[in-house]
N, C-alpha and C positions, 0 to 999 in steps of 0.2 A: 927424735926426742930421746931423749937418754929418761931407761924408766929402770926404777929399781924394784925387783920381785922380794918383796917378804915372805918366803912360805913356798917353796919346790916342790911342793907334791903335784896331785893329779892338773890340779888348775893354774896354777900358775907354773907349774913347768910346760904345760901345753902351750899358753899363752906367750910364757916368753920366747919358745921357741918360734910361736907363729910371728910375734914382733922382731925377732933378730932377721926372721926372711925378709918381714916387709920393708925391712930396712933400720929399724930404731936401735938402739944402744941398750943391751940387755944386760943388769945385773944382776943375777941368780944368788941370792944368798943363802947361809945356814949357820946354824951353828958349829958344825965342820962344811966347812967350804969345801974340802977338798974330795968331799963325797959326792959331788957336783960332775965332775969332771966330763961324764961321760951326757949329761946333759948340755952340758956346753959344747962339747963334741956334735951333738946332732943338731942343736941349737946353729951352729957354723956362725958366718959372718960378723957383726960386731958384739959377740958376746963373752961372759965372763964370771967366773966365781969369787965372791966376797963374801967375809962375814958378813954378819947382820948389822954392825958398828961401823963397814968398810961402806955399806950399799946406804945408808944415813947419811956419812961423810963426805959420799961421792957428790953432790949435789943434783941430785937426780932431779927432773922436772917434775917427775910420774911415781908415786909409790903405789904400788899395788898390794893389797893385804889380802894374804890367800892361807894364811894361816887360821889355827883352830881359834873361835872367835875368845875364848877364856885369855888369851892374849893379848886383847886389846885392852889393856889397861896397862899393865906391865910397859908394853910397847910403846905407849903415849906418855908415861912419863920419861921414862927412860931418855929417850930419844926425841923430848922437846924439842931441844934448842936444833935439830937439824930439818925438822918439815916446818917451819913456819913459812905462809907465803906459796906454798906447794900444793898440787895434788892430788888428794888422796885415793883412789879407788879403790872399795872396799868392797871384797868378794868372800866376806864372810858370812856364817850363817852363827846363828844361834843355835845351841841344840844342847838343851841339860841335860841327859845321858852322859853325853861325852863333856861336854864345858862346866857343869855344874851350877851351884848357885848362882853364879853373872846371869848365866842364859833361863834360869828359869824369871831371876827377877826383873831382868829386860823385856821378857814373855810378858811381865804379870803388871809391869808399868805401862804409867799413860804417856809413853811416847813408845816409837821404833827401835827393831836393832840399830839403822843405819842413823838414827838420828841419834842415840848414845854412842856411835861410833864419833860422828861429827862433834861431840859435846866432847869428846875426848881428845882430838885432834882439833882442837879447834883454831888452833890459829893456821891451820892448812883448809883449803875447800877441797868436798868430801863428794865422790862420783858413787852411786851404787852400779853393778853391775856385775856381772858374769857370776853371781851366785844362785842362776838357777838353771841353768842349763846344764843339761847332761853330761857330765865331764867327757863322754865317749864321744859325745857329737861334737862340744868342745874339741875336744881332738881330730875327728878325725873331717870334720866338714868346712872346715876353712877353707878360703880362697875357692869358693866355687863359685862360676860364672851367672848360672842360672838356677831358682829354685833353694835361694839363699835361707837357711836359717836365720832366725829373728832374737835380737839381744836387746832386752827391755833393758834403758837403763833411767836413774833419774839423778839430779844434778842440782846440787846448792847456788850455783851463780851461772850466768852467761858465760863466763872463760869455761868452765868447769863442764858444762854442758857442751861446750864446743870440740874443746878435747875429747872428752868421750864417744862423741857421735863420730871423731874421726880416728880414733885408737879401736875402733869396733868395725869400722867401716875399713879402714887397713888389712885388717886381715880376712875381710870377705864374707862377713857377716853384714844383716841389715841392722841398723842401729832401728831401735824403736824407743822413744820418748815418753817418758810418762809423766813425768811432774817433778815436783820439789820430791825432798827427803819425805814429807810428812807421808808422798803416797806412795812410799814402799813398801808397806804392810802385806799387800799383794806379789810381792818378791819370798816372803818369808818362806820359811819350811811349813809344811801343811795348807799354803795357802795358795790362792787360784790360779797361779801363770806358774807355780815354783816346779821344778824337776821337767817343766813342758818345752819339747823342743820343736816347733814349729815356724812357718813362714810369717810373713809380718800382718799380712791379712789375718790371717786364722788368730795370731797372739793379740792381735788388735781387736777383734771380738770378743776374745774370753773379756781383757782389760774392760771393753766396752761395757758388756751384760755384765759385770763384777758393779762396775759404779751405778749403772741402772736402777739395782735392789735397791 
């Protein structure tokens, strides 16, 4: 798959490096590209620095938003016309300190972050994922054989879901399922699976006893 990275920092430059091993087509974007370089250097095989306008126009199959979530507005309009039909995985969080008004009033409405992400992108289907795992174990636990780390994610359609369970499972994580957008509220910051890096058993009981109460 050819996936394009919005956002270079801890997560998605971990990630895209893990996807250029496993083999996918990695576009690193920024707004200087060419600050990139030495991620793409470690990244190897088929990967690349673009702007953020280059990594849109590429036709990527896969966006990944790993950017600060106050950008997801900006970003969806801007860049309409090039994710329709695409998509999206969104590994953002909410967080007012740092994102301000969006994320507290995203907190304080009656829907989710990941489901105003989808309201936003909406003519792309919207994956959640890799926004609670520990960027450290993000990094450094991939592709391991046995004693895999567990990557909850949830998924608006059947393709959407399918891809994801195999863009997680590529780089040697267990994919774990949890539902439509509506049940990611439990992905949030402060909330019962978030920051936990655990096997698929152990993640599968918190999620469990969560829906229980």
């Amino acid at each position: 798959m050819k996936i394009g990275i919005i956002g270079s920092g801890n997560i998605g430059g971990s990630l895209g490096k893990h996807w250029a091993k496993a083999g996918h087509e990695v576009l690193f974007s920024s707004r200087n590209p060419e600050n990139l370089n030495t991620l793409v250097r470690e990244a190897g095989g088929d990967a690349k620095a673009v702007s953020i306008i280059k990594a849109f126009e590429a036709n990527a199959d896969v966006y990944l938003l790993a950017m600060p979530f106050e950008a997801i507005n900006d970003l969806a309009d801007i860049y309409a016309s090039h994710y329709a039909d695409k998509i999206i995985i969104d590994a953002t969080n909410p967080c007012p300190e740092r994102d301000g008004e969006i994320a507290k009033d995203v907190r304080d409405a009656n829907y989710n972050a990941t489901e105003y992400t989808a309201m936003k992108f909406n003519s792309a289907s919207t994956i959640k994922a890799f926004n609670t795992i520990k960027a450290e174990d993000l990094r450094n636990q991939a592709f391991k054989e046995t004693d895999k780390l567990a990557i909850p994610f949830a998924a608006q359609d059947e393709e959407s879901k399918l891809v994801g369970r195999q863009l997680i499972h590529d780089i040697g994580f267990a994919p774990l399922y949890i539902g439509s957008l509506s049940d990611t509220d439990i992905m949030d910051p402060d909330q019962a699976i978030y920051g936990k890096s655990l096997n698929r058993e152990d993640l599968q009981y918190i999620v469990n006893a969560t829906r229980s109460v």
